[in-house]
N, C-alpha and C positions, 0 to 999 in steps of 0.2 A: 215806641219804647226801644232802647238800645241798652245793650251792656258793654262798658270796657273790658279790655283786656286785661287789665287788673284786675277788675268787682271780678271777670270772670274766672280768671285763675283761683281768686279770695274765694268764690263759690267753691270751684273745685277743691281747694285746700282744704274749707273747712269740714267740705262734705266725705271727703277721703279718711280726716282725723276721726271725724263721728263712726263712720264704718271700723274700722284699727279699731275703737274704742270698743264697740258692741261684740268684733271680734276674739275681740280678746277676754269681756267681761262671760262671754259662752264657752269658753277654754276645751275641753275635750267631746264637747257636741260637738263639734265639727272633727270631720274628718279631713286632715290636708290643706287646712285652712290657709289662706294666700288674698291679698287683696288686690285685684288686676289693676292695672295702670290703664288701659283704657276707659274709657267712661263716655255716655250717653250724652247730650245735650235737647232738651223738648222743650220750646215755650209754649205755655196755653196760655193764649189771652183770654178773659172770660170776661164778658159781659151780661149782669142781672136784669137790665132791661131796658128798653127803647123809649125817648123821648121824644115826637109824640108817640103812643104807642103805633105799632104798624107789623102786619102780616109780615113771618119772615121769609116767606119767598119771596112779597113783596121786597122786603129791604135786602135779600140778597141777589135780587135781578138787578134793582137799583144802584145798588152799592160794592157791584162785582170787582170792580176793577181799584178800587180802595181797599177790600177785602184781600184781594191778591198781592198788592205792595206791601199789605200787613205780614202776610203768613211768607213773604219772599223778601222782605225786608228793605225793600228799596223803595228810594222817592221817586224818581220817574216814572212816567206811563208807560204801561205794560202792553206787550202785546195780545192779542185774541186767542192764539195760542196759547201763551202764558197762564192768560187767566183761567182760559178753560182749564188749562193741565191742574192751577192750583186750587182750582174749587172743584174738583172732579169729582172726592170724594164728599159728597154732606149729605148728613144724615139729620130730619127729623122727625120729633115725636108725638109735637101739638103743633098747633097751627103758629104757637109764640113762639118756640123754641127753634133752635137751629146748632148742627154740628158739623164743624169744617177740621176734617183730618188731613193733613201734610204731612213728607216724611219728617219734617223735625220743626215742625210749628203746628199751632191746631187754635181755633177759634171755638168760643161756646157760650151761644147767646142763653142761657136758662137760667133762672133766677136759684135754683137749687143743681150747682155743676159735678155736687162731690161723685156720684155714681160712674160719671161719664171721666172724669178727672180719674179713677180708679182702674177702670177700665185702659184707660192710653196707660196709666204708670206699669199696670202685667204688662203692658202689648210692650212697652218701654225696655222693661227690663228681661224682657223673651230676646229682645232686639240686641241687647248689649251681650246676655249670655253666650249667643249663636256670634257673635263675632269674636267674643272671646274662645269658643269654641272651636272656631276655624281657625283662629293666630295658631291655636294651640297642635292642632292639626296638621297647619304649616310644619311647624317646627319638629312635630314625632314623623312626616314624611322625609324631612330631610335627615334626622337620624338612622329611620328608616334603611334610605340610598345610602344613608354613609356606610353603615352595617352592611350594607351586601353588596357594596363594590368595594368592599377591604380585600386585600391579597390575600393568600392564606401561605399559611408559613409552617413553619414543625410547632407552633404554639396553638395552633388551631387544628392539629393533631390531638389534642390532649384530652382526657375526659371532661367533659362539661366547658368543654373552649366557648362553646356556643350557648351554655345557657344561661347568663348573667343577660345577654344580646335577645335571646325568646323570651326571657322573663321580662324583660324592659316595655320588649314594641308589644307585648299582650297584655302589660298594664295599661300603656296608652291607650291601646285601643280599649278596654274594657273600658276604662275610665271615661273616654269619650261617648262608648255609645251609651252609657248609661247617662249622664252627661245630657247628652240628647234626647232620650226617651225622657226625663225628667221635664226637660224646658218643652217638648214638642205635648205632653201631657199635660203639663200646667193647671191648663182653664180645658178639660174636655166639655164643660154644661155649664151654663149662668142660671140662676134661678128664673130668670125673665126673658122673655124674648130681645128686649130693646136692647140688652147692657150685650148679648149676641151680638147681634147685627152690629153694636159700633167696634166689637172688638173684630169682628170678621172683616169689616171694612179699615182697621188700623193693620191688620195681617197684613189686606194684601196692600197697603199703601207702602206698610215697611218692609216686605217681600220676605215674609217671614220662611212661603214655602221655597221659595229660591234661595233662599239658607239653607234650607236643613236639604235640600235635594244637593246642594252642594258639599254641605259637610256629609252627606251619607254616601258620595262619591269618593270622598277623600276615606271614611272607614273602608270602601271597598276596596281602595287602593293599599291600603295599609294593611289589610287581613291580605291578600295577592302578595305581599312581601313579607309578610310574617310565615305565610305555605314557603315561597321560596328562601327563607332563613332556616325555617325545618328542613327540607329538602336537602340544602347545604350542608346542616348539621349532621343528618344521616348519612349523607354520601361519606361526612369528613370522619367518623363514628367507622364504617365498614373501609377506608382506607385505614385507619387506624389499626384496627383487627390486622388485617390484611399484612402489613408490617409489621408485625406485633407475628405473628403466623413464619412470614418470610425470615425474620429474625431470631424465631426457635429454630427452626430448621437448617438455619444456618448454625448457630452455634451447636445443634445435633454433631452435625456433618464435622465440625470441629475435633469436636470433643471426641468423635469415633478414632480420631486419629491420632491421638493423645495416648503416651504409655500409660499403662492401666487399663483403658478403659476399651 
């Protein structure tokens, strides 16, 4: 099976309208509503069952190296390596059934695939938040550094020069890690053991904890510049004072010397 670059943009385009659309028919349930530009890509091939029938270990011993040009998308024979890396993870649940997770293809020999199909679209779309997540991250650390390698000047002197700057990088970051606590909580329990186990085995195929340890690296680095934008702000708050003090005093000393006074 292949997809062009066309069909595939036409996917994307139409699946981009249909989201705008739901978004916008939800209007004020959503808070801060925005539709990312990145996006997911997952093929499941699904197969309901085998002619003549046969064990699907059998047919996936057999059939390994066909099974891996599937989920890797090439014609050529694959290496021993290859293959093993791309069936590494399978999971199943009867002796008929069979599940082959990749990171962005997956195989599903079971004549009934919706559960298991349900299961990769959470892991799917955990997958896409945590990237969007981290873009996002990217870009509130570089505002970040921008804010605290600014010069400071007599306007940063002033009251509240700094807090438009605290208020900003303590939204992001609020926003992220809640953000995160939402996608990393998602699915804490399945009803079932099984619909577990495949989603545990999609985690770590799409390295879901090498996400969030990542992005929980980046909020630590962000609250580290948020102390030292405080920091800043009070040092520039008690130099304020400070001038504000040296410039009574001075105008005292003036004024002492002024007829009349």
């Amino acid at each position: 099976m292949s997809i062009g670059v066309r069909a595939r943009g036409d996917l994307a385009a139409d699946a981009r309208s249909r989201v705008t659309a739901l978004v916008a028919s939800l209007g004020t349930l959503i808070v801060k509503p925005r539709v990312a530009e990145i996006f997911e890509d997952y093929v499941l091939f699904e197969v309901a069952g085998l002619e003549p029938r046969r064990n699907a270990a059998a047919f996936l011993e057999e059939e390994s190296g066909t099974l891996a040009r599937i989920l890797r998308a090439e014609r050529g024979t694959l290496s021993e390596d290859e293959i093993q890396d791309a069936l590494q993870a399978t999971i199943s649940y009867g002796v008929g059934d069979l599940s082959i997770i990749d990171y962005d293809t997956g195989f599903v020999l079971d004549p009934d695939p919706d559960e298991i199909r349900a299961v990769l679209e959470v892991a799917n779309v955990q997958l896409l938040e945590m990237r969007f997540l981290d873009q996002e991250l990217d870009q509130a650390l570089q505002r970040s550094y921008a804010l605290l390698s600014r010069q400071g000047g007599l306007r940063t002197l002033a009251p509240g020069a700094y807090t438009r700057d605290l208020d900003e990088v303590a939204e992001l970051q609020l926003d992220s890690a809640l953000l995160l606590e939402r996608v990393t909580n998602a699915l804490k329990f399945f009803g079932e053991e099984f619909p577990t186990r495949i989603y545990r085995l999609a985690s770590q195929r799409f390295h879901l904890d090498e996400w969030a340890q990542s992005i929980s690296r980046k909020l630590a680095t962000i609250e580290s510049l948020y102390q030292k934008l405080a920091a800043r702000a009070a040092g520039r708050r008690m130099e304020a004072l400070e001038w504000i003090v040296i410039i009574l005093i001075a105008l005292e000393i003036v004024f002492s010397f002024l007829p009349g006074h």
